[in-house]
C-alpha positions as CSV (number, residue, x, y, z in Angstrom):
1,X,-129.4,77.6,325.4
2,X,-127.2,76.1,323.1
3,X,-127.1,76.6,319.3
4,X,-129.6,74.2,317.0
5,X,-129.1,73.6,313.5
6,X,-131.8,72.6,311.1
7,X,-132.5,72.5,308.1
8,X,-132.9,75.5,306.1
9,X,-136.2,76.5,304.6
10,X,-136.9,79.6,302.2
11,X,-138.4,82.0,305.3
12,X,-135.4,81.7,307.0
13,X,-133.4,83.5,304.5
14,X,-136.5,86.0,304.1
15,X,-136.5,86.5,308.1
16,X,-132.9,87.4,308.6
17,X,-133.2,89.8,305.5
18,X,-136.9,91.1,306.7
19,X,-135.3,91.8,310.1
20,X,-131.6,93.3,308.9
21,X,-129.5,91.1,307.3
22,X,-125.3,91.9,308.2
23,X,-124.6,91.7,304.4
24,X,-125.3,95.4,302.6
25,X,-128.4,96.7,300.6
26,X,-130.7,92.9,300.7
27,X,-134.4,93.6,300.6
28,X,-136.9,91.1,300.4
29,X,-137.9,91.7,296.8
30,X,-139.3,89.2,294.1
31,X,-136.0,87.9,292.8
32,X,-134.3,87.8,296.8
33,X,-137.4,85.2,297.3
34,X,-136.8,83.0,293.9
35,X,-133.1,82.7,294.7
36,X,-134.0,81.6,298.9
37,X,-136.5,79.5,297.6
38,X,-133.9,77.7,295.1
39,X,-131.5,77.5,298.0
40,X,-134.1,75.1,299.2
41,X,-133.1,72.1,296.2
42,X,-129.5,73.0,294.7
43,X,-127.4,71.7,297.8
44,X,-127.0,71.3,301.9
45,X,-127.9,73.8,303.7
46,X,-128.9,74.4,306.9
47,X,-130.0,77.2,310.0
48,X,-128.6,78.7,313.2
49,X,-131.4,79.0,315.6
50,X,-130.4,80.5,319.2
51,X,-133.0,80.6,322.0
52,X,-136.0,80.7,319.3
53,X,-134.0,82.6,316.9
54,X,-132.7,82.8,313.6
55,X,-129.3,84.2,313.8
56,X,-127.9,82.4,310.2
57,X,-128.1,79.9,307.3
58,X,-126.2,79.1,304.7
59,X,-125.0,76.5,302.3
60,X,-123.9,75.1,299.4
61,X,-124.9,75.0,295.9
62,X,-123.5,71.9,294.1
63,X,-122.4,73.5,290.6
64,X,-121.0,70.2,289.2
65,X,-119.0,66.7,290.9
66,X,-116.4,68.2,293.0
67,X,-117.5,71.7,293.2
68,X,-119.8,74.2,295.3
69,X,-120.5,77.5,295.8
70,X,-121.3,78.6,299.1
71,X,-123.6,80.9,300.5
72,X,-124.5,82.6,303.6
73,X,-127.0,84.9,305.4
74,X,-126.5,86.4,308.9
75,X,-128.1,88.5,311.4
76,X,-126.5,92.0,312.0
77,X,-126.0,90.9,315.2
78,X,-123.9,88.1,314.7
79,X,-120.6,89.0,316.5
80,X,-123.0,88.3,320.1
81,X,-122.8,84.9,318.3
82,X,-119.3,82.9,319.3
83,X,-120.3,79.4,318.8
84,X,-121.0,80.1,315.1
85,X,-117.8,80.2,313.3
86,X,-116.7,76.7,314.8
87,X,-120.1,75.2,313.6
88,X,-119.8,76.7,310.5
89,X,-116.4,75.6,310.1
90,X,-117.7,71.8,310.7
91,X,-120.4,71.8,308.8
92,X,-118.9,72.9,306.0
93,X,-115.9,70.3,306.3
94,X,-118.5,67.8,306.4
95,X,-120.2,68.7,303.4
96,X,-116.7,68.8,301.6
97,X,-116.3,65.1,302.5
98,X,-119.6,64.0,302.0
99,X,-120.0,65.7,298.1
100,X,-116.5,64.8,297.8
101,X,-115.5,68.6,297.0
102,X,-112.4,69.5,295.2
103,X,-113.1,73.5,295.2
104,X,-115.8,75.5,296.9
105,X,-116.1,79.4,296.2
106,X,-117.5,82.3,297.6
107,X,-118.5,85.3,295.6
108,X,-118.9,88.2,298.2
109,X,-119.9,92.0,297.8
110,X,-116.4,94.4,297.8
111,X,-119.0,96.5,300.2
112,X,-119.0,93.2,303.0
113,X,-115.2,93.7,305.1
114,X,-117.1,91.4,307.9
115,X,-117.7,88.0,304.9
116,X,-114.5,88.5,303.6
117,X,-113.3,88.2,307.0
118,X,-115.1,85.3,307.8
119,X,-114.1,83.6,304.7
120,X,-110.6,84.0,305.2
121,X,-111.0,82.5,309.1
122,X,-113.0,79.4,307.0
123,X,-109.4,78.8,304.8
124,X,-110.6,80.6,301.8
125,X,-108.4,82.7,299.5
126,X,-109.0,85.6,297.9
127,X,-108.8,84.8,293.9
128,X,-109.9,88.2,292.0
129,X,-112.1,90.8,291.4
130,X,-115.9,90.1,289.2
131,X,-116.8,93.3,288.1
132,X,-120.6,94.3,288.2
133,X,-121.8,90.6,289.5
134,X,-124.7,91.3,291.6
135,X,-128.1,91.7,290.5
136,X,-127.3,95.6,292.0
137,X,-124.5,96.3,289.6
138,X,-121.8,95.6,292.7
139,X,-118.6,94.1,292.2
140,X,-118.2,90.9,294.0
141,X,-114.3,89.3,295.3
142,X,-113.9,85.6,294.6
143,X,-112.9,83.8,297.5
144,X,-112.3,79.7,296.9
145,X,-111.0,76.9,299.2
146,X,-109.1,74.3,297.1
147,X,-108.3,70.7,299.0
148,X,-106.3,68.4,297.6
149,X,-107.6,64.9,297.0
């Protein structure tokens, strides 16, 4: 069965993180459900479905004209999963077209080796360290794709 995208909806996020989410230490707690929910209205964003399932989703928050910040949620299993990077990878060049993008970034937990991997396949490049940036008190590494236009 071959990999359907649609477009993302607040339970999606909530199921992948309900059912073990690859990113470290996500519950589903109040403030996890306000920021899916607002995933919903800020941006694109869209859903990996395999064979009935929700194996990722992810977008992009439009910060201001010519910039984003992605975002991405995926299943622990994801590696099973070799059609996804080369969506992802599409998708996302699309969206830089379409919103006309100059810089996208990617804030990522220093505990998450497997998004910073990812990232860097995507193009991204590792700009610095944000101490104590998540709602945990974890340090997050800055990750940003710059095009030229």
């Amino acid at each position: 069965m071959p990999l359907e995208i649609v477009p993302y909806k607040t339970e999606h996020a909530l199921e992948i993180i309900k059912g073990q989410a690859k990113q470290p230490a996500l519950k589903v707690t109040e403030q996890i459900k306000e920021w899916a929910k607002t995933k919903e209205t800020r941006g694109p964003a869209v859903t990996g479905i395999y064979d009935g399932r929700i194996i990722g989703c992810g977008g992009l928050e439009i910060c201001w004209p010519g910039m984003a910040e992605g975002w991405c949620l995926f299943v622990e299993d994801i590696s099973n999963y070799n059609m996804v990077p080369k969506a992802v990878k599409l998708i996302l060049k699309s969206w830089i077209e379409q919103y006309k993008l100059i810089r996208v970034q990617a804030p990522l937990r220093t505990d998450f080796p497997e998004g910073v991997h990812f990232c860097e396949w995507l193009g991204f490049e590792y700009e610095g360290l944000m101490r104590k940036y998540h709602p945990d008190g974890s340090d997050a590494r800055m990750f940003s794709l710059v095009t030229e236009r």
